[in-house]
C-alpha positions, 0 to 999 in steps of 0.5 A: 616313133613306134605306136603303142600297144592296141588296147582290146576291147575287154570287160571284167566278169564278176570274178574279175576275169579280163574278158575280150568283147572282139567277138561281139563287135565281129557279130554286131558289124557283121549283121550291122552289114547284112553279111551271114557267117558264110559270107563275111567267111568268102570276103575274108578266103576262110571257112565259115567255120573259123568266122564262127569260131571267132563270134562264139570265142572259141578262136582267137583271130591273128593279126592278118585276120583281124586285118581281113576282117576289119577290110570285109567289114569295111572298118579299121582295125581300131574300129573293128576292136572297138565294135566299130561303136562311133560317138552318138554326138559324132554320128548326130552331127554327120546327120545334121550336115546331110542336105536331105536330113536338115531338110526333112527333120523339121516335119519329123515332129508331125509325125505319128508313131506308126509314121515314124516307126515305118520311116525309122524302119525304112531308113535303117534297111538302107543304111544296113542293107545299101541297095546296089546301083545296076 
């Protein structure tokens, strides 16, 4: 049995033009990643100038690309051409399985503004930036 075809991620303009939305999702993982154009371009072994290209629509990346870029990203295919965009009511529920997670969330209600916006800060660096173990 072959699979079917993979439905792009596409929008339509105002005048009815299909419209790809790859280059934002390559964008958006991108610097989800912490990765500058040059470096997502060293992962891949392509010149920063065709990871530029991509983000800007002004290529289209072939099949072995999409398959380089998804493996840089460290996302599926599907997850890439979908802008690796996942079900909030999915992400919560992987949150609330966390140990550490259900364990603070009860005191998470005592906190200030500025408390919760400097943890919420904090939080987001380390999963957009993972720290590297020596």
């Amino acid at each position: 049995m072959t699979p079917g075809p993979v439905a792009l991620p596409a929008t339509v303009d105002s005048n009815g033009h299909g419209q790809l939305r790859l280059a934002h999702s390559i964008r958006s993982l991108r610097l989800r990643n912490g990765l500058s154009q040059r470096q997502l371009a060293l992962r891949m072994s392509v010149p920063r100038t065709y990871v530029s290209k991509i983000e800007n629509e002004k290529a289209t990346p072939t099949l072995s690309s999409l398959e380089r870029l998804a493996k840089a990203l460290a996302v599926s295919v599907p997850d890439l051409l979908s802008g690796g965009e996942r079900n909030r009511q999915e992400e919560v529920r992987e949150l609330m399985e966390d140990p550490f997670v259900a364990e603070v969330l009860p005191y998470v209600s005592q906190l200030n503004g500025m408390q919760m916006s400097s943890i919420l800060a904090q939080v987001r660096d380390l999963t957009v930036r993972p720290r590297r173990s020596a």
